[in-house]
DRENDO-1510 file (C-alpha; in Angstrom, 1 decimal, always signed):
<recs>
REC; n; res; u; v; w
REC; 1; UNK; -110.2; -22.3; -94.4 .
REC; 2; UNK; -113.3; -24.1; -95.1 .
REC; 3; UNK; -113.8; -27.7; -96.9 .
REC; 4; UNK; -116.9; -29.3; -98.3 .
REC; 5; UNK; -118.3; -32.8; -95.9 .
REC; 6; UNK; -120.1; -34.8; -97.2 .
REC; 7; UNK; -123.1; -35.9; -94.6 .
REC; 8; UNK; -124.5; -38.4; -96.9 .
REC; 9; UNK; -127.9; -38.4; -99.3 .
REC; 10; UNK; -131.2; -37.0; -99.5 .
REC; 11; UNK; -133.1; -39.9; -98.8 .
REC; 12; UNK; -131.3; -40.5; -95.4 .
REC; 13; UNK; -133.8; -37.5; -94.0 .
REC; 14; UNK; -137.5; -37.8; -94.3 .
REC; 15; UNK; -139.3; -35.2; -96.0 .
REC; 16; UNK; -140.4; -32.3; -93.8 .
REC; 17; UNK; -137.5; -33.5; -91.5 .
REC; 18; UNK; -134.4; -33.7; -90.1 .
REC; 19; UNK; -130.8; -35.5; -89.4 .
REC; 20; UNK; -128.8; -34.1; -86.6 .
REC; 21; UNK; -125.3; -34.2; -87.8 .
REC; 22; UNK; -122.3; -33.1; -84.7 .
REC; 23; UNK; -119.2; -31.7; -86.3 .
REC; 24; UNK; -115.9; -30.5; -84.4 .
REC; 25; UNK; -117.8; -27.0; -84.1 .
REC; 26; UNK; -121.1; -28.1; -83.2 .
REC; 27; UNK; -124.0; -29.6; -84.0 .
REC; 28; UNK; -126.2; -29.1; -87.3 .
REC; 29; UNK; -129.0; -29.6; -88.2 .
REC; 30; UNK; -130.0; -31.1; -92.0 .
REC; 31; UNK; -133.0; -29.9; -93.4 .
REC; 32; UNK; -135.5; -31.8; -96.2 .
REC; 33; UNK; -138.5; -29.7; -97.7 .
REC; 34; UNK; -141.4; -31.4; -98.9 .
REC; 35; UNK; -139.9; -30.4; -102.3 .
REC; 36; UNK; -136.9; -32.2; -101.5 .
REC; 37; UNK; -134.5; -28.7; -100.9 .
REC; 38; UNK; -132.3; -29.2; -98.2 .
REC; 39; UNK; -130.9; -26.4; -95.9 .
REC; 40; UNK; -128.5; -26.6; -92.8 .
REC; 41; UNK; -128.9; -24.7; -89.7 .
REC; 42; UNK; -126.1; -24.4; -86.4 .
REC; 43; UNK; -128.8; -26.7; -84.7 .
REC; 44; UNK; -129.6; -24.7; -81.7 .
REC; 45; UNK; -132.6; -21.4; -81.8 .
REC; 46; UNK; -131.5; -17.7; -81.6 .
REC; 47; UNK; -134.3; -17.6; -78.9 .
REC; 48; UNK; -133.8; -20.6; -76.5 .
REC; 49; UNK; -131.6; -22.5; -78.1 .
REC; 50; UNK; -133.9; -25.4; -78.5 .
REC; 51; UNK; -133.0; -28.1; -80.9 .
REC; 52; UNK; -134.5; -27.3; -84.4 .
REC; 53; UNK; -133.5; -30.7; -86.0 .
REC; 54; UNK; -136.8; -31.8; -83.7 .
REC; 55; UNK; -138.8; -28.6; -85.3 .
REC; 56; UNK; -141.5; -29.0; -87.1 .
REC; 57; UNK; -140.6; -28.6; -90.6 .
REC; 58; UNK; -143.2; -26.8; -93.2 .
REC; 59; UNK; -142.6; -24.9; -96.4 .
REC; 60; UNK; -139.1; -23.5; -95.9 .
REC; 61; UNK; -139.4; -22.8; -92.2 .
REC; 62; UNK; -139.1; -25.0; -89.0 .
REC; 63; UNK; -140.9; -24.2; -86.1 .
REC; 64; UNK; -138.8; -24.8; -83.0 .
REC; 65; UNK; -139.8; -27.7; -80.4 .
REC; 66; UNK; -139.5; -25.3; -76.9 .
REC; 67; UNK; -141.7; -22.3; -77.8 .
REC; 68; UNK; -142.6; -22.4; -81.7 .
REC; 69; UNK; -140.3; -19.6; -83.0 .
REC; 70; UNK; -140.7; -19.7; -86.7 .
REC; 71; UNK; -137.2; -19.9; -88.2 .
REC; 72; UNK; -136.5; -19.4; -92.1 .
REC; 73; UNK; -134.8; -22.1; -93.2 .
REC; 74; UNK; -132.7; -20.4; -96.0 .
REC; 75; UNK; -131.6; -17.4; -94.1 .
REC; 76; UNK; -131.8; -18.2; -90.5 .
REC; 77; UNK; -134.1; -15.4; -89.4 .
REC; 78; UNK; -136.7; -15.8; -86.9 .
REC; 79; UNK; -140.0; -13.5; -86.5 .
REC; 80; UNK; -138.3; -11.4; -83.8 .
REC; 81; UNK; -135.5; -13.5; -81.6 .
REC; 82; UNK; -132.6; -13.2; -83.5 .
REC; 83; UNK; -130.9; -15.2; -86.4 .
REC; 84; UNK; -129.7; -19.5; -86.3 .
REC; 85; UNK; -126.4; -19.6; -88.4 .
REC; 86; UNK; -126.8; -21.2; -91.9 .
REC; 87; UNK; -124.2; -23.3; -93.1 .
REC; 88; UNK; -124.2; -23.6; -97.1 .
REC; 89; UNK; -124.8; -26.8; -98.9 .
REC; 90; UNK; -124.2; -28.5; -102.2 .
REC; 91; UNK; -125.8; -31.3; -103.8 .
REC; 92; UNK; -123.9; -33.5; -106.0 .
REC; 93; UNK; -126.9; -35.7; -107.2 .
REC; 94; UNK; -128.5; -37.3; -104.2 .
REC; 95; UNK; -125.2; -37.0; -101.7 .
REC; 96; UNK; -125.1; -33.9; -99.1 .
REC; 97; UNK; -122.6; -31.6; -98.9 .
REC; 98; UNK; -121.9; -29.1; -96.1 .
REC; 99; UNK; -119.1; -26.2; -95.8 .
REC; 100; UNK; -117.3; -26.7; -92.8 .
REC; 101; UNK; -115.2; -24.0; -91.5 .
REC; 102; UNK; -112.5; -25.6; -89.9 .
</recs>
């Protein structure tokens, strides 16, 4: 079963940033673009698991804080260390939705 939470609204992340956001599975990670998109990650790197919400943010990629693995922000894939889980979000004007499986 999954449901839709909402995490709250665009301009509560800075652009090229991040909001950490812990659910009953985990922790995610909230993603804003420089174009204002906005992707969700499991907040932990395939590689390390380093906390990407403190990435480095640029284009639709964030570069993770421990050892600057490049990780796609809309699929999850890294160069060569494995996949971070998306989680799939909708936008209902500015508020943030994210599918939670419970």
């Amino acid at each position: 079963m999954s449901d839709w939470t909402e995490i709250g609204c665009v301009a509560d992340i800075p652009k090229r940033g991040a909001r950490r956001v812990t659910t009953q599975s985990g922790a995610i990670a909230v993603f804003r673009t420089g174009e204002d998109e906005i992707f969700a990650l499991e907040d932990r790197c395939p590689h390390k698991n380093g906390p990407l919400s403190q990435g480095i943010v640029h284009g639709k990629s964030v570069t993770c804080p421990l050892h600057t693995l490049v990780i796609s922000l809309e699929t999850g894939a890294s160069e060569d260390e494995g996949c971070a889980t998306t989680v799939p979000v909708r936008l209902e004007g500015e508020r943030i939705f994210l599918q939670l499986t419970l």
